[in-house]
MARMARVO-872583 format. One record per residue (C-alpha): x, y, z negated; residue in three letters. Coordinates in nm, 2 decimals. Each point is the difference from the previous one (the first is absolute). Layout:
<sites>
east; north; up; lomi
X; Y; Z; ALA
...
</sites>
This chain:
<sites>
east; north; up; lomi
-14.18; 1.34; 3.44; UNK
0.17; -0.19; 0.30; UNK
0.31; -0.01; -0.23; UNK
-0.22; -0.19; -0.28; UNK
-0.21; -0.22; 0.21; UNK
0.34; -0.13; 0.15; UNK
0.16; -0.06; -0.33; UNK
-0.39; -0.19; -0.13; UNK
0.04; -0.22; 0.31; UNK
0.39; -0.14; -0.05; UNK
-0.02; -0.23; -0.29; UNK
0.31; 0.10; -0.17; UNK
-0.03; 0.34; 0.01; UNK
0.01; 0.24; -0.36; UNK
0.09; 0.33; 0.14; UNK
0.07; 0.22; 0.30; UNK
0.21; 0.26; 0.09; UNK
-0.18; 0.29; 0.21; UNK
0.21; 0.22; 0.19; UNK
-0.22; 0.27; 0.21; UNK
0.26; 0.14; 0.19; UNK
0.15; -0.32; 0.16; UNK
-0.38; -0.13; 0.04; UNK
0.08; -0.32; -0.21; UNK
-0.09; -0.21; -0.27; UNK
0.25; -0.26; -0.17; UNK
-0.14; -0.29; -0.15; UNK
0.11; -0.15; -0.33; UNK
-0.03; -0.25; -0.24; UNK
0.12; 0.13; -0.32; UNK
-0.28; 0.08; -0.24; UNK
0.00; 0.33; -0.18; UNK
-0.14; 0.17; -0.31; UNK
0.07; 0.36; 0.07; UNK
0.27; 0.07; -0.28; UNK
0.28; -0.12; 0.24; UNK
0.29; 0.26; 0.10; UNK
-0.07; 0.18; 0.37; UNK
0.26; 0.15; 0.27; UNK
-0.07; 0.22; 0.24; UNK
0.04; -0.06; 0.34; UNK
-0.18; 0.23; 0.21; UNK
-0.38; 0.02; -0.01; UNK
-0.01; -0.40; -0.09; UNK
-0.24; -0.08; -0.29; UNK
-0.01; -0.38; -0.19; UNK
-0.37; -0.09; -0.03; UNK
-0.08; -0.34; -0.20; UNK
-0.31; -0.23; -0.07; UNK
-0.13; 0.08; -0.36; UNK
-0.37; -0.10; -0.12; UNK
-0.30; 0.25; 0.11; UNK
-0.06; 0.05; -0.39; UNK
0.36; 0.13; -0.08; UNK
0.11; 0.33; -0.01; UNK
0.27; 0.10; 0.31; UNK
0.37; 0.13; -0.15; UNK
0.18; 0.24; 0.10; UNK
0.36; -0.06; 0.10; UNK
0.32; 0.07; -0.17; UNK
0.33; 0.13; 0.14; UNK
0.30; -0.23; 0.01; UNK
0.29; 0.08; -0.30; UNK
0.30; -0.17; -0.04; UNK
0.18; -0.04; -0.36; UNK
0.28; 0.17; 0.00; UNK
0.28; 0.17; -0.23; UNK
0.09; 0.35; 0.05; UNK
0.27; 0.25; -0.11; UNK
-0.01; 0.38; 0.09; UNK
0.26; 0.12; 0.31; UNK
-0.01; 0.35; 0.03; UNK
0.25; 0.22; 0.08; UNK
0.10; 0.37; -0.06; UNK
-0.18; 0.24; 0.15; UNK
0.13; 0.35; 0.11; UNK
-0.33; 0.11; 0.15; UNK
-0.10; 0.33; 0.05; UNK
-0.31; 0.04; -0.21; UNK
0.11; -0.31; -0.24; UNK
-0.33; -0.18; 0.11; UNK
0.19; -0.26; 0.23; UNK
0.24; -0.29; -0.09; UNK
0.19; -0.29; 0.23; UNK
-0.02; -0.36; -0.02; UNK
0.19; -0.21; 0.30; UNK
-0.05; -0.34; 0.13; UNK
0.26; -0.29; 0.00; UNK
0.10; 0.07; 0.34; UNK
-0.09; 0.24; 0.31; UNK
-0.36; -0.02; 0.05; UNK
-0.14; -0.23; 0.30; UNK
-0.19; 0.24; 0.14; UNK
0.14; 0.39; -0.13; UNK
-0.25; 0.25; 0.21; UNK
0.06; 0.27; 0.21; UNK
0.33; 0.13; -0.03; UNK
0.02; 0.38; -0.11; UNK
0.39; 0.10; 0.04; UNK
0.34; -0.10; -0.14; UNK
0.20; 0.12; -0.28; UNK
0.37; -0.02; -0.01; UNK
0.09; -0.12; -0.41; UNK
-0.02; -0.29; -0.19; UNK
-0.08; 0.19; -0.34; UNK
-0.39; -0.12; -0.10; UNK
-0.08; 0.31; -0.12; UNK
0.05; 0.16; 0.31; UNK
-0.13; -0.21; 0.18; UNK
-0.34; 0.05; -0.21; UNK
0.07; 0.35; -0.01; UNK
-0.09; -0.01; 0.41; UNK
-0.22; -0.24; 0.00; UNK
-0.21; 0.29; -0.20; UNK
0.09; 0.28; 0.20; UNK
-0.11; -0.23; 0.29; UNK
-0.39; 0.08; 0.10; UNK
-0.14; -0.37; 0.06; UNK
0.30; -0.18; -0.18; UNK
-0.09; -0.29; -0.25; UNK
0.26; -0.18; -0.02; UNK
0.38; -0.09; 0.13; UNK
0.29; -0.25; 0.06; UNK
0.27; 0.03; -0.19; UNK
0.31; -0.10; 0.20; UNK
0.35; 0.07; -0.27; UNK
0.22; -0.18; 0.28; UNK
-0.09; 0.21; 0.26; UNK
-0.04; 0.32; -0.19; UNK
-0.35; 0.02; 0.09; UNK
-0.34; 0.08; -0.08; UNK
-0.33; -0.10; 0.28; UNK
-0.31; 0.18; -0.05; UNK
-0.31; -0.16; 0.01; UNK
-0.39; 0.07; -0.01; UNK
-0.13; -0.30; -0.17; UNK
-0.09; -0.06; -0.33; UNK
0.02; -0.31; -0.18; UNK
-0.12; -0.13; -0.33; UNK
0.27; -0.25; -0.06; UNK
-0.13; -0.34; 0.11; UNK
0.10; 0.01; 0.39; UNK
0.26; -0.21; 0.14; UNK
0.35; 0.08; 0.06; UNK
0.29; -0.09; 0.18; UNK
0.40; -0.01; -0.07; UNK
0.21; 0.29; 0.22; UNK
0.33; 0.04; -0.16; UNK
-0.07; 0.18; -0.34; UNK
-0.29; 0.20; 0.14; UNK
-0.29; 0.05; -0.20; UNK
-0.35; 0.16; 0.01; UNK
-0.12; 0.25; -0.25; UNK
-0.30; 0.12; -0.05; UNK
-0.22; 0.27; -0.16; UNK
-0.23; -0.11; -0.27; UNK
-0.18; 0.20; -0.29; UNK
0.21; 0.06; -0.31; UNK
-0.33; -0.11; -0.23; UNK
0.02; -0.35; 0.18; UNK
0.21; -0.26; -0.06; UNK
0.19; -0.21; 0.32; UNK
0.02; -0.40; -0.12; UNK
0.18; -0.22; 0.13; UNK
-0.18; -0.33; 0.02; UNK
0.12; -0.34; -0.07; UNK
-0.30; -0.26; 0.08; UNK
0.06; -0.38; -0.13; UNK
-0.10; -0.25; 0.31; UNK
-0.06; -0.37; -0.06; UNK
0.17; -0.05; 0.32; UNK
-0.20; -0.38; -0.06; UNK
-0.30; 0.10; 0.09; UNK
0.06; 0.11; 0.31; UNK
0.31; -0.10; 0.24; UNK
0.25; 0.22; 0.17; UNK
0.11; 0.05; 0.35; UNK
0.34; 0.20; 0.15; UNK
-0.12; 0.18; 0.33; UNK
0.24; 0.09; 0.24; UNK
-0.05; 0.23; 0.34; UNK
0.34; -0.04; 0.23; UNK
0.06; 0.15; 0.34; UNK
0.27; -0.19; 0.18; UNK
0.12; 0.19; 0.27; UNK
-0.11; -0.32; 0.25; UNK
0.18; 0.16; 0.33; UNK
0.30; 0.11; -0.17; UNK
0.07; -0.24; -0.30; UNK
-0.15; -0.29; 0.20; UNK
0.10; 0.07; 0.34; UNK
0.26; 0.27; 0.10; UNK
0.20; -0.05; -0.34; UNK
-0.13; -0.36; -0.05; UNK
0.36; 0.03; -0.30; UNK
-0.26; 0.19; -0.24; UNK
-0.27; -0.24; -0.03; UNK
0.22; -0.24; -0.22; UNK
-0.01; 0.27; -0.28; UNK
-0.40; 0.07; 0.06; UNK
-0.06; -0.38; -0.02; UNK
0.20; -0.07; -0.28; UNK
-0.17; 0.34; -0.20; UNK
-0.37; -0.15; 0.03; UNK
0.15; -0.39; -0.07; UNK
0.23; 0.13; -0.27; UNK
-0.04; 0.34; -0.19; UNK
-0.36; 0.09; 0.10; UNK
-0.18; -0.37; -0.07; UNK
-0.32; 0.16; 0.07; UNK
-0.37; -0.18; -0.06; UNK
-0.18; 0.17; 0.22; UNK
0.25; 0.18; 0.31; UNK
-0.18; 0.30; 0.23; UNK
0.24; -0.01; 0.29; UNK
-0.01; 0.27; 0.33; UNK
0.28; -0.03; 0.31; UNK
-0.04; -0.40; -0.04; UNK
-0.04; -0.16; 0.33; UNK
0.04; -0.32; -0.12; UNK
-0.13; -0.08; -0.35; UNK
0.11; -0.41; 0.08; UNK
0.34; 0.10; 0.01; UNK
-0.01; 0.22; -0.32; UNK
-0.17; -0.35; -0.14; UNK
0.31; -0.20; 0.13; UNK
0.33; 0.22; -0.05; UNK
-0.18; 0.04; -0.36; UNK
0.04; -0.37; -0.10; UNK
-0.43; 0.05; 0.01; UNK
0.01; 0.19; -0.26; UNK
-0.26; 0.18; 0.14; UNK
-0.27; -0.10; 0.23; UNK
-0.27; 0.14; 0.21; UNK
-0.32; 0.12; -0.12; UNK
-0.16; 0.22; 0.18; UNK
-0.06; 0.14; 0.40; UNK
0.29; 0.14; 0.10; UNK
-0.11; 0.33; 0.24; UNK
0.23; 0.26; 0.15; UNK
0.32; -0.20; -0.16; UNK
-0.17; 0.02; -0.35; UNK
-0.20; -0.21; -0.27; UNK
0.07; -0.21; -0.33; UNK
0.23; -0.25; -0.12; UNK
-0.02; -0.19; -0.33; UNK
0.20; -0.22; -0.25; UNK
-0.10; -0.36; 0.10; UNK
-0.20; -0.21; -0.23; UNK
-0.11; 0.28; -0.18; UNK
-0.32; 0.15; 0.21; UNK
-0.30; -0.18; 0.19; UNK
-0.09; 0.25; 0.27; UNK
-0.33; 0.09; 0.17; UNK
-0.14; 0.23; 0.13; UNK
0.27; 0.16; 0.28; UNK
-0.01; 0.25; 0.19; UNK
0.07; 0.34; 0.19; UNK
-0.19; 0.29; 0.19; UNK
0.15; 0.29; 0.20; UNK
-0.02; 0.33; -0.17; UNK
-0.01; 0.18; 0.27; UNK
0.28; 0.19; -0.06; UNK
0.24; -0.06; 0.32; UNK
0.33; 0.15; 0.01; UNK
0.28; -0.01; 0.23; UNK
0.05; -0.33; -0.08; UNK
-0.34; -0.12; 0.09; UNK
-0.34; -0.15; -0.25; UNK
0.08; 0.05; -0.37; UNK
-0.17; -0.28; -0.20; UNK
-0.07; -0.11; -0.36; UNK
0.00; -0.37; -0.08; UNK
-0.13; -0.18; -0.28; UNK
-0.03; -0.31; -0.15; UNK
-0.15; -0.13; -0.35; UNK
0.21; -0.16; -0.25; UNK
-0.12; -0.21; -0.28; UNK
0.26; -0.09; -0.29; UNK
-0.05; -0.39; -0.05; UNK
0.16; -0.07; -0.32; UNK
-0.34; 0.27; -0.15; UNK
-0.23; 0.00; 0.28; UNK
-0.02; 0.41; 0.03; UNK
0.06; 0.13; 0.37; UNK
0.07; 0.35; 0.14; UNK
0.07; 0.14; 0.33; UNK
0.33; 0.14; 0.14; UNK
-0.05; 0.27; 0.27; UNK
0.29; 0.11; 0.21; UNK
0.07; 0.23; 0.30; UNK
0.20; 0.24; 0.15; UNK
-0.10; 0.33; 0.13; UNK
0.11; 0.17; 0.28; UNK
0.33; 0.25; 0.04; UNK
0.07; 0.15; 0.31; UNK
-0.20; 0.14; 0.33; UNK
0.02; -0.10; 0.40; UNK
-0.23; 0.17; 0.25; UNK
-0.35; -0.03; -0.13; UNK
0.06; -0.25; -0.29; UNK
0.03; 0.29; -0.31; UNK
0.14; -0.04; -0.28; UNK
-0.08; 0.25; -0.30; UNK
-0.09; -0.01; -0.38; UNK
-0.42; 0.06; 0.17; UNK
0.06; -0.36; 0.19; UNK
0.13; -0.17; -0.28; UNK
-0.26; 0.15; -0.22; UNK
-0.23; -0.16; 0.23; UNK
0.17; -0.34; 0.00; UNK
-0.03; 0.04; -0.37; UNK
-0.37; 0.03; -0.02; UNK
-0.05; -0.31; 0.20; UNK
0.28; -0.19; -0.18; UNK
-0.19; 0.09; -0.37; UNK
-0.34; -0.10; 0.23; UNK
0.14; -0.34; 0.05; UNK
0.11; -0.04; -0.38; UNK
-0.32; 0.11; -0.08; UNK
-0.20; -0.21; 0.26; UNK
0.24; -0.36; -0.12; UNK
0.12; 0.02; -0.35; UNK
-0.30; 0.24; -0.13; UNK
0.04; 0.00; -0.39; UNK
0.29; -0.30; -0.02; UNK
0.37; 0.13; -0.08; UNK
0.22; 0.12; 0.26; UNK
0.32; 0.07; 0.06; UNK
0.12; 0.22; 0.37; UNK
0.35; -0.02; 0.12; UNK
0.14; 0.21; 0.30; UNK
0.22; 0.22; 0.15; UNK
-0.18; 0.30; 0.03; UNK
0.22; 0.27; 0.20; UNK
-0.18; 0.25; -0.23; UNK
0.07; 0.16; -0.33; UNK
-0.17; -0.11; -0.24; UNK
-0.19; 0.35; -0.01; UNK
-0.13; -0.02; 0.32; UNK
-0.43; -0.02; 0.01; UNK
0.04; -0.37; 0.14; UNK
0.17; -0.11; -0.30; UNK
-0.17; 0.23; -0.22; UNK
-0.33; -0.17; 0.12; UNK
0.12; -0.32; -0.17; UNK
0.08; 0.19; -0.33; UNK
-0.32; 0.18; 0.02; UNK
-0.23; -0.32; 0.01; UNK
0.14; -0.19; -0.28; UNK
0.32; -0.12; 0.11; UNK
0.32; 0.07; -0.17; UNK
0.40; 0.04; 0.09; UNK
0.21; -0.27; -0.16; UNK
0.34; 0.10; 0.19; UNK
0.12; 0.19; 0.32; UNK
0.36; 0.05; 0.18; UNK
-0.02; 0.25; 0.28; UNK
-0.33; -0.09; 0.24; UNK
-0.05; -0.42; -0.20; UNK
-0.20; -0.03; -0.24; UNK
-0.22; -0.24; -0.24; UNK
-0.36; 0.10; -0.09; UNK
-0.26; -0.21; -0.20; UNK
-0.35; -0.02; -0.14; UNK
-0.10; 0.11; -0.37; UNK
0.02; -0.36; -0.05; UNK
0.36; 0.00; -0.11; UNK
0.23; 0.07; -0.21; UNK
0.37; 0.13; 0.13; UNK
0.22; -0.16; -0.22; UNK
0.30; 0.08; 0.18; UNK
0.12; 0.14; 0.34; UNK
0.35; 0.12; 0.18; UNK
0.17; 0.04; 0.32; UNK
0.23; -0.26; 0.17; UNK
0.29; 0.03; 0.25; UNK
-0.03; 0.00; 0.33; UNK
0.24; -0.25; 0.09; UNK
0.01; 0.02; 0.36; UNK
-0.34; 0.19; 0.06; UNK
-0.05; 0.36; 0.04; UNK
-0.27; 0.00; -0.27; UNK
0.01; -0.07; -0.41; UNK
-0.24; -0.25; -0.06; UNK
-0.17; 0.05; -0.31; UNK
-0.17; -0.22; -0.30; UNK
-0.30; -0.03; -0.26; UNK
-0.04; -0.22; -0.24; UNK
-0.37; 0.02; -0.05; UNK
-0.24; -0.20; -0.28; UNK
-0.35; -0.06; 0.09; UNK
-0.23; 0.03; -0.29; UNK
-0.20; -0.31; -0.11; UNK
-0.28; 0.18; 0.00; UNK
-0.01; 0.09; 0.36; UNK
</sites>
């Protein structure tokens, strides 16, 4: 009822989002008539002005027109109810790992996925002659990564059918955006080797070109801005040597900011920073989130997967407490796999992987499509930075 009464009070108010376990409402001005698609994103529920005399609708999932085609492959299961389908890649996120097999022959590399208790699926490696066992199960829409010719496989039922989908964008009603996260390796490729920063400036000038940069080991984001010919500038708060850069000209900015996580390593606070970004050729804004979590341990400042688990709760707190329901993207270096319960806890609330190299990583908001994504050189760092291309849906 608060929610309603807040939404009859604002003039241009249509509809509200209600989201019980953040304790919010989101007000907004588009009018609805019930028959619209839905997403999920938690426990969050639309609710829109209709007249008392009509009749309330229920929603409708979200589906996307797509063509399909059937890619199964042979099974040699033991009770010929199981076949494998695989991914384009290695999965971003595999599961537990269950053991090893030495052979690059697919069927015996099914053969022990089956004989393994708790195996669902595996990665495929021909170069290396392997085969990694893995407890998760997939159904053929999760994200995945390049890692030589590695690929995932995975058990499905021989009465389904595994599509590949191919959905048609109309990349005009919506606008893109390449994100890139970049640890530069400030004391070493700054300072003690001062030689290597050349090839890291000329990487994020040149090659990378991002939109929207998450950098961490920057101590100075004013001379990224100069030795870059400005073709990036500062957004954001820059906190613990880390925080946003974009392409000029492209952005208005608002909203910036940071907040400790509470997470302290050796090195002292770990922070996120923030900062809204509003494309001004369309109007539409989202927020770009980055950070970088802690490593290593000194005396009583700990370091473990339970402390940055921790710094991950209040990290997705502060998302949820600034952007609410608005796209967002999170850059970072994480010094965690990406199977760790602070990452996890991202994936598990509605976020999703776009790309990873060792602990960096990109993670965004249903809002979004991944369009594309890879892994650059490090040219001088000691860390890949890696890109998304993302496309932000018009109706978001």
């Amino acid at each position: 009822e608060e929610c309603q009464t807040a939404c009859s009070g604002k003039a241009d108010c249509n509809s509200f989002a209600l989201c019980p376990q953040w304790n919010r409402c989101f007000l907004k001005d588009r009018s609805l008539t019930g028959n619209e698609a839905v997403r999920t994103n938690g426990n969050c529920k639309t609710y829109f002005k209709t007249a008392c005399g009509t009749t309330s609708t229920t929603t409708t999932e979200v589906t996307t027109t797509t063509t399909t085609t059937t890619t199964t492959v042979a099974t040699t299961t033991l009770d010929g109810g199981l076949c494998y389908a695989s991914l384009d890649g290695v999965a971003s996120v595999e599961g537990k790992g269950l053991g090893m097999v030495t052979t690059s022959d697919l069927e015996k590399c099914q053969e022990a996925c089956e004989q393994r208790e708790g195996c669902r699926s595996f990665a495929r490696c021909p170069r290396w002659g392997r085969c990694f066992l893995k407890d998760r199960s997939f159904t053929g829409g999760e994200s995945s990564r390049t890692n030589g010719d590695c690929k995932t496989f995975y058990q499905i039922s021989c009465s389904l059918t595994t599509t590949t989908t191919t959905t048609t964008l109309d990349l005009a009603e919506g606008f893109t955006v390449k994100v890139v996260s970049y640890n530069l390796y400030w004391w070493n490729a700054f300072q003690k080797n001062s030689w290597k920063s050349d090839g890291i400036i000329d990487n994020i000038k040149s090659t990378l070109r991002p939109d929207s940069l998450g950098l961490q080991e920057c101590d100075s984001p004013s001379e990224i801005r100069s030795r870059t010919d400005k073709a990036v500038e500062t957004a954001s708060e820059f906190q613990g040597a880390q925080g946003v850069m974009v392409k000029p000209n492209v952005f208005s900015t608002s909203n910036s900011g940071s907040r400790d996580l509470d997470a302290t390593g050796k090195w002292g606070p770990r922070y996120v920073t923030w900062v809204q970004l509003t494309n001004t050729s369309v109007g539409r804004a989202f927020w770009h989130f980055n950070t970088h979590w802690c490593v290593h341990s000194e005396g009583d400042r700990v370091c473990n997967e339970e402390v940055r688990y921790r710094g991950a709760k209040n990290m997705l707190k502060a998302i949820q407490e600034n952007a609410g329901d608005q796209p967002v993207v999170i850059t970072g270096d994480f010094n965690a796999n990406m199977n760790e319960k602070g990452i996890r806890h991202f994936l598990d609330n509605g976020f999703k992987l776009a790309v990873n190299s060792w602990v960096d990583a990109i993670i965004y908001s249903e809002h979004w499509e991944l369009l594309d994504q890879g892994i650059g050189q490090m040219a001088g760092s000691d860390h890949r930075p890696v890109w998304a291309e993302l496309w932000l849906r018009s109706n978001c």
